[in-house]
C-alpha positions in Angstrom: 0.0 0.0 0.0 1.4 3.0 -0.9 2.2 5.8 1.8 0.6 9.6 1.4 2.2 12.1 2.4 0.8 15.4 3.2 1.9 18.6 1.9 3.3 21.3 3.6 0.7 23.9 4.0 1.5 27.5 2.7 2.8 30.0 5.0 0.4 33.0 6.3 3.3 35.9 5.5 2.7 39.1 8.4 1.7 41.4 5.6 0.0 41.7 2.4 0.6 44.6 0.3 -1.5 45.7 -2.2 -0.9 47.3 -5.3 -3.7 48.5 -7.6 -2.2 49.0 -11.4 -3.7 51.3 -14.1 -1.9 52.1 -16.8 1.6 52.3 -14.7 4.3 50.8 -17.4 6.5 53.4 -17.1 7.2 53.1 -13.5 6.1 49.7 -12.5 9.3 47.4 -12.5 10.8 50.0 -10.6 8.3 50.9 -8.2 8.3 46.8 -7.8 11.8 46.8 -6.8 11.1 48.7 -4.2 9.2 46.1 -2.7 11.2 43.2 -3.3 14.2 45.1 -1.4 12.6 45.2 1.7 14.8 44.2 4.6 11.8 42.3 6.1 10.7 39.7 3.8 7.8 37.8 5.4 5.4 39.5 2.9 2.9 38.5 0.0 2.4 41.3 -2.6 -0.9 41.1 -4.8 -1.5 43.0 -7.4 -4.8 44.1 -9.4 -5.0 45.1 -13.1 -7.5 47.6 -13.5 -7.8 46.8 -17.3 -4.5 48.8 -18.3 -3.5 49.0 -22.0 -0.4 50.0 -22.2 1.9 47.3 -21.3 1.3 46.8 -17.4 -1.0 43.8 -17.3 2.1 41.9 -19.2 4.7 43.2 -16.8 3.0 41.6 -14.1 2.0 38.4 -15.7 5.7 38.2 -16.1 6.5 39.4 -12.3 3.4 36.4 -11.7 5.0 33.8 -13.4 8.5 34.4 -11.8 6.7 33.7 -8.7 7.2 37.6 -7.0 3.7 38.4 -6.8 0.1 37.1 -7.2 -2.5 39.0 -9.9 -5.9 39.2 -10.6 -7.6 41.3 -13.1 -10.9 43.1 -13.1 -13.1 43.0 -16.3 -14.1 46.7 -15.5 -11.9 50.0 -14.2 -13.1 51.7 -11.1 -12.8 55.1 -10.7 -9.5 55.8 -8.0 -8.0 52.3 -7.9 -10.6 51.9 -4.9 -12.4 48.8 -5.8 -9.1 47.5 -7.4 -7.9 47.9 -3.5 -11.2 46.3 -1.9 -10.7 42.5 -4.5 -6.6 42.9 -3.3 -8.0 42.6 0.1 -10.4 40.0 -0.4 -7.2 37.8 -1.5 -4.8 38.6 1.1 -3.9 35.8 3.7 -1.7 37.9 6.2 -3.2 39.7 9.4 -1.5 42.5 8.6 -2.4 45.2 5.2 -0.1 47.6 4.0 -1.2 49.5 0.6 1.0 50.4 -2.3 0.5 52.7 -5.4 2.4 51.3 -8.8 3.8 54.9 -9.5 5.5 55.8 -6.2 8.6 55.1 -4.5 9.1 52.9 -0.6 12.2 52.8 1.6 13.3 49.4 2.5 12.8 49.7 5.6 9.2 50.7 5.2 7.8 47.0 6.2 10.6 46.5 8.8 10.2 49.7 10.7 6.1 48.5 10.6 6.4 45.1 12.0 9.0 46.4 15.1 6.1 48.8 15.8 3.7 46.2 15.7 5.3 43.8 17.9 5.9 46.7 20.7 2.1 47.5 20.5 -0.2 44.8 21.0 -3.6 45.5 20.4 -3.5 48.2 18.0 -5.5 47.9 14.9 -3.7 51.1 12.5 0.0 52.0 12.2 0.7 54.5 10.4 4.7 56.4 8.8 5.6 59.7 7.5 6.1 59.8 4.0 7.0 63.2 2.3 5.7 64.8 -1.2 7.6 65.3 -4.4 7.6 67.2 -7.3 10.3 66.0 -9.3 13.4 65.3 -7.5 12.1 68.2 -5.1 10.5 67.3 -1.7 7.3 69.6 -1.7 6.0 68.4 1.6 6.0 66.0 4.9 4.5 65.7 8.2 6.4 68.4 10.6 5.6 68.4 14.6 4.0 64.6 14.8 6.8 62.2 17.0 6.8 59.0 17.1 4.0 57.2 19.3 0.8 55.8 20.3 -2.1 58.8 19.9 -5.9 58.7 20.5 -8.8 59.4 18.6 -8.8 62.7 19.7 -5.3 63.1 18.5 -5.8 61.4 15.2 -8.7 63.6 14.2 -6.7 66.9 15.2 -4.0 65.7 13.2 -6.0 65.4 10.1 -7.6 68.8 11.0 -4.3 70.3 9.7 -2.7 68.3 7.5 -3.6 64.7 5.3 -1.3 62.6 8.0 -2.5 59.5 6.4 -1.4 58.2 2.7 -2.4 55.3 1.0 1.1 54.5 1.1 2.2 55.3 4.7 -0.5 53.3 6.5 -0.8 49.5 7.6 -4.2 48.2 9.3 -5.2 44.7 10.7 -6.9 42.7 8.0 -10.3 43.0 10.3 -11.0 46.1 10.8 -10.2 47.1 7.2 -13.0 44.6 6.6 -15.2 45.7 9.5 -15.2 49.1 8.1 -16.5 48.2 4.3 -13.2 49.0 2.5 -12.4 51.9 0.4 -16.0 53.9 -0.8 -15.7 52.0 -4.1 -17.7 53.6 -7.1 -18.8 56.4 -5.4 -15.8 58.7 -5.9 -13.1 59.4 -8.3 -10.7 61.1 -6.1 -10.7 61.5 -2.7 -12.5 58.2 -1.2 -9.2 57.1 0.7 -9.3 60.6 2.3 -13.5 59.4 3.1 -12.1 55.9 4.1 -8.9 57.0 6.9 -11.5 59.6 8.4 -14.1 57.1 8.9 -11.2 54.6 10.5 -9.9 57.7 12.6 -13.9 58.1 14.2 -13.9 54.4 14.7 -11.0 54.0 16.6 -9.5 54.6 20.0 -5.6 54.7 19.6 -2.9 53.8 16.9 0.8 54.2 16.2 2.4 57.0 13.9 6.4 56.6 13.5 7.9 60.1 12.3 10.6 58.0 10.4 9.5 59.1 6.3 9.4 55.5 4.8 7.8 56.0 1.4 7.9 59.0 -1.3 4.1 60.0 -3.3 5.5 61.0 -6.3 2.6 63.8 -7.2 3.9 64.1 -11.3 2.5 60.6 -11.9 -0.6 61.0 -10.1 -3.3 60.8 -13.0 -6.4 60.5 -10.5 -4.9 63.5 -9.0 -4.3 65.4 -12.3 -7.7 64.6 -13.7 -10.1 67.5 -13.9 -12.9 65.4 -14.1 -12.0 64.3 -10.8 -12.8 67.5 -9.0 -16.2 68.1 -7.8 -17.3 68.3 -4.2 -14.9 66.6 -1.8 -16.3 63.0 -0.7 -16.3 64.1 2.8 -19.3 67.0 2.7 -21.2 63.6 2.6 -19.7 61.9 5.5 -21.5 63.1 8.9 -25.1 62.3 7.1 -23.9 59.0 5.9 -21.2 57.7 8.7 -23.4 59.1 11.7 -20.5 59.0 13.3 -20.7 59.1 17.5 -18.5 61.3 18.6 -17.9 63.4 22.2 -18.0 67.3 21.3 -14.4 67.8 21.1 -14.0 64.5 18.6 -16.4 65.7 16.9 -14.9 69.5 16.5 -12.0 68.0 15.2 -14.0 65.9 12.8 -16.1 69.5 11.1 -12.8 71.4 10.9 -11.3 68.3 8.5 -14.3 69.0 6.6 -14.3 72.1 5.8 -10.5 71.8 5.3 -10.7 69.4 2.5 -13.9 71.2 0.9 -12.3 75.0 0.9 -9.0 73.0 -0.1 -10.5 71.4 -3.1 -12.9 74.8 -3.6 -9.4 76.9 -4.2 -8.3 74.4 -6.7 -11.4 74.8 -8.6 -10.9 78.3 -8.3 -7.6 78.4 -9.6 -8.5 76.6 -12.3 -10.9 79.6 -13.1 -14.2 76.8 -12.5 -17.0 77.8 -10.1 -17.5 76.8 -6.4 -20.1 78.4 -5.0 -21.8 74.4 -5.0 -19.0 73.9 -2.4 -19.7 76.3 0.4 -23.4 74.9 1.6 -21.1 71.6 2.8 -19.1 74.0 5.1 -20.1 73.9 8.9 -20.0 77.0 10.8 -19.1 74.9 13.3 -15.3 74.9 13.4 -15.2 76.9 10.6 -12.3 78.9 12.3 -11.5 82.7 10.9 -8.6 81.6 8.4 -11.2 79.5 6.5 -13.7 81.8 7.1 -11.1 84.7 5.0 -10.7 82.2 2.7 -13.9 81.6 1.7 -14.3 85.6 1.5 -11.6 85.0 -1.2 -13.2 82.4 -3.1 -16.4 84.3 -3.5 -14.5 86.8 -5.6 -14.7 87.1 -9.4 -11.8 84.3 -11.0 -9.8 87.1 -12.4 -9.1 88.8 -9.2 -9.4 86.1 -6.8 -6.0 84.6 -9.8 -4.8 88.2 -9.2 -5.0 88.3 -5.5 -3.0 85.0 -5.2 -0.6 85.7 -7.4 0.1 89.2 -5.7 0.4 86.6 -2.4 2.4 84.6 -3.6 4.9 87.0 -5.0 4.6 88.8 -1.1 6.0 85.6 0.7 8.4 84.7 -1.8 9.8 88.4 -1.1 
């Protein structure tokens, strides 16, 4: 009789990281290296063709057959790489997600950096690095004045009330509560629903890790979704308080309104630079933490384009002497 012998069953790697792909040839293979160099190793990387054209799908069956990565393919793009983000999830076998974008550069110590924070904080859900801006070779921006540590809620949400802390790149969440909170807002935004998506997280939990160490570059010349004019309409979040219902205690929820309004007048003075209208933007602003720089700035944007152009340029031109 002959013996049978069982197989080895696969091993769960710690993370999973998830790269969504649309039309990215021209910086794929090297944004994959970037992976594959990671000092920490125990890692699974799956990446999801969002039907590109233009060579990528091939340069990941090849990375596929090689045996570096796992792919799947959707039949139908959706708008921001979100649902693309959602099925990557939905394959993933490790505890442990960390989120990639095909056109961007990471450190190689981005994972390892993660995992030491991980094992010093049991029982915390989000983890999040700096990562800093570029234009070019230029750095156009990072997180200033955030140390490395465990914050609150309260925290969290004050963060975001100045600055987009957060990146789709910088942040790593347990498996389950990416899955308890419904993924990425997938076909219901071109632009902005990972903005919707780390708020929402923020209101839902009660502490997480931020290191200040920058571990991964968002390289804002590739960004098409970014780019895209079509893209631009009311920010995702004027939606959020009537459709999250979040419950908050008044000074969570302070914090909350202010990132609000933050995004909305943000993404109002781009339209407004752009010489498009945004009067369809200022009903979504709250009073309520409106604050009186905001409340200028929306004096600003309810200028004519020409002079509100003017007036910015003149400002511009004052700080720069």
């Amino acid at each position: 009789m002959q013996k049978c012998e069982l197989q080895p069953a696969e091993k769960t790697p710690f993370f999973s990281v998830i790269i969504p792909v649309y039309n990215k040839a021209e910086y794929l293979e090297k944004s994959l290296d970037c992976v594959y160099a990671q000092t920490f190793q125990d890692f699974e990387i799956i990446a999801v063709d969002d039907c590109s054209t233009d060579g990528s799908l091939e340069i990941l069956q090849r990375q596929a057959n090689a045996g570096k990565l796992r792919l799947y393919q959707r039949s139908v793009p959706g708008p921001g790489g979100y649902a693309a983000r959602n099925l990557g999830v939905s394959k993933s076998r490790a505890e442990w997600v960390v989120f990639f974008d095909a056109d961007d550069s990471m450190h190689d110590n981005h994972l390892s950096i993660f995992h030491a924070a991980i094992a010093e904080n049991a029982g915390l859900d989000f983890f999040c690095n700096n990562y800093v801006m570029k234009v070019g070779d230029k750095d156009v921006g990072k997180n200033k004045g955030i140390e490395t540590g465990r914050y609150r809620r309260i925290d969290g949400l004050t963060f975001f009330a100045l600055n987009d802390f957060v990146h789709m790149n910088s942040a790593c969440i347990r498996r389950v509560l990416f899955d308890s909170l419904g993924g990425f807002p997938e076909g219901r935004y071109k632009r902005g629903g990972d903005v919707y998506f780390w708020v929402k997280m923020m209101t839902s939990i009660e502490e997480f890790y931020y290191s200040e160490k920058v571990t991964t570059e968002w390289h804002l010349d590739n960004s098409f979704v970014t780019k895209c004019p079509d893209n631009l309409t009311v920010h995702p979040l004027a939606d959020f308080i009537e459709v999250e219902d979040p419950e908050l205690d008044r000074e969570c929820d302070m914090q909350l309104r202010r990132i609000i309004n933050r995004k909305i007048i943000a993404w109002a003075t781009e339209k407004k630079l752009k010489g498009r209208q945004c009067y369809r933007d200022f009903p979504h602003v709250s009073l309520k933490g409106l604050g009186y720089e905001n409340m200028l700035r929306m004096l600003a944007l309810s200028m004519p384009a020409r002079i509100y152009q003017a007036f910015v340029a003149a400002k511009r031109t004052w700080r720069a002497g």
